[in-house]
C-alpha positions in Angstrom: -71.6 -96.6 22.0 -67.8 -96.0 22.3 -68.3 -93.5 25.5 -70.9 -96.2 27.2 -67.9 -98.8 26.4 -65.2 -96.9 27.8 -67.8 -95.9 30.9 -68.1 -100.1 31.7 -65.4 -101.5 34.2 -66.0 -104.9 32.4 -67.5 -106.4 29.4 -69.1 -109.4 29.7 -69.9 -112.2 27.1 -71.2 -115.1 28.3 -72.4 -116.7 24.8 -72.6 -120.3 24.3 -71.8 -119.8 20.6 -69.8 -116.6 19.1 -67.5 -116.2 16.2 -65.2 -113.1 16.1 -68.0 -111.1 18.9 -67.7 -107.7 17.7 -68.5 -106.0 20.6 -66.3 -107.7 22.6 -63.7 -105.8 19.9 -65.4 -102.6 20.5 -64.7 -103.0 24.5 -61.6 -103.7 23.9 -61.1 -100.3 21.5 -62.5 -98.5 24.3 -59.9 -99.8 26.9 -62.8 -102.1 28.5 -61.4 -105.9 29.6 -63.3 -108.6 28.8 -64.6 -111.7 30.4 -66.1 -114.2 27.8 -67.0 -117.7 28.1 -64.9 -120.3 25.9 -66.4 -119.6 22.5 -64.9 -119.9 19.7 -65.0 -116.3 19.3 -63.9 -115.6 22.9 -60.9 -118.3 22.5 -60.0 -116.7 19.4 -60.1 -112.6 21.1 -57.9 -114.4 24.1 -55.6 -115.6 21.9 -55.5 -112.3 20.1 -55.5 -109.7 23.1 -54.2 -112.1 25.2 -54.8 -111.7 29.4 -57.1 -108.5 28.4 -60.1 -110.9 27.6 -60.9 -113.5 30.1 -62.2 -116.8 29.1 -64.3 -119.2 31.3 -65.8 -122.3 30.4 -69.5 -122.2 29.0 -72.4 -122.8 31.2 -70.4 -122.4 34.6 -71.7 -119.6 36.4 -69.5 -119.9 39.4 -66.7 -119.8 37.2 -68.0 -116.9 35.6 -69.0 -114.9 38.2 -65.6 -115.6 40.4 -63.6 -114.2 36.7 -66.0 -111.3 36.9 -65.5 -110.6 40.7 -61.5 -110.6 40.4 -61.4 -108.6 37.0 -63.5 -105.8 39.0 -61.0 -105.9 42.0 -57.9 -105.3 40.0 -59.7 -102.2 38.0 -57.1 -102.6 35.5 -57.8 -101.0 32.3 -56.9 -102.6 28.5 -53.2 -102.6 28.2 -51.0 -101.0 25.7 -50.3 -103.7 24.2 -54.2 -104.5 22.9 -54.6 -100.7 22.0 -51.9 -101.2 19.2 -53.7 -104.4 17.7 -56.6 -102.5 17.8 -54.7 -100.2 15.6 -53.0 -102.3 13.3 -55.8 -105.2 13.0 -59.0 -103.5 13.3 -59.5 -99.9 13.0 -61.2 -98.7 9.5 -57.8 -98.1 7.7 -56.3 -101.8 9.0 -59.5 -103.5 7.7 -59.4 -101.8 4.6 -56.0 -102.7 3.7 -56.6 -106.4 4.7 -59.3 -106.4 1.9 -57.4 -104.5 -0.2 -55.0 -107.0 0.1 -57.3 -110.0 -0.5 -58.6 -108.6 -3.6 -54.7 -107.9 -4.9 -54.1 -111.6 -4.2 -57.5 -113.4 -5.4 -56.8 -111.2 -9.0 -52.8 -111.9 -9.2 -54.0 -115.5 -8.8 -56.0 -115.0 -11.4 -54.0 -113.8 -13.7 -51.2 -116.6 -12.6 
């Protein structure tokens, strides 16, 4: 799935209704920029990854299609700056630790 990501010019996510849109992640990973409508999920990825993921309002295809016709002109890939939150927020090892870290704080609590 990663190579068919990385292959895409654009990712697109038109949802009405997302929360944190997985694949839109993957995209990302693969150095794919996303367009997404305005979400909650797609909101949340633009706030994250910041002018890497596009965000349109929901149920305006003009709006959508004129974000998805400039993102193809500029060709521009996912910057660095997204491939290190990938790292740090979302890659196996990242995730692991954040749960690690839950679990560390729900027992001290416990204990407390």
């Amino acid at each position: 799935m990663a190579r068919y990501c990385a292959a895409a010019d654009l990712f697109v996510l038109p949802s009405l209704l997302e929360a944190l849109p997985t694949v839109a992640v993957e995209a990302l990973a693969s150095g794919t920029p996303v367009v997404s409508s305005d979400n909650p999920g797609g909101v949340e990825l633009h706030g994250v990854f910041g002018e890497d993921v596009c965000v349109v309002a929901r149920e305006d295809p003009a709006a959508l299609a004129t974000a998805i016709s400039a993102r193809l002109r500029s060709a521009a890939r996912a910057s660095a700056t997204t491939a290190a939150i990938i790292e740090q927020r979302f890659r196996a090892g990242a995730v692991a630790r954040q749960y690690w870290d839950v679990y560390f704080e729900a027992l001290r609590s416990r204990r407390a």
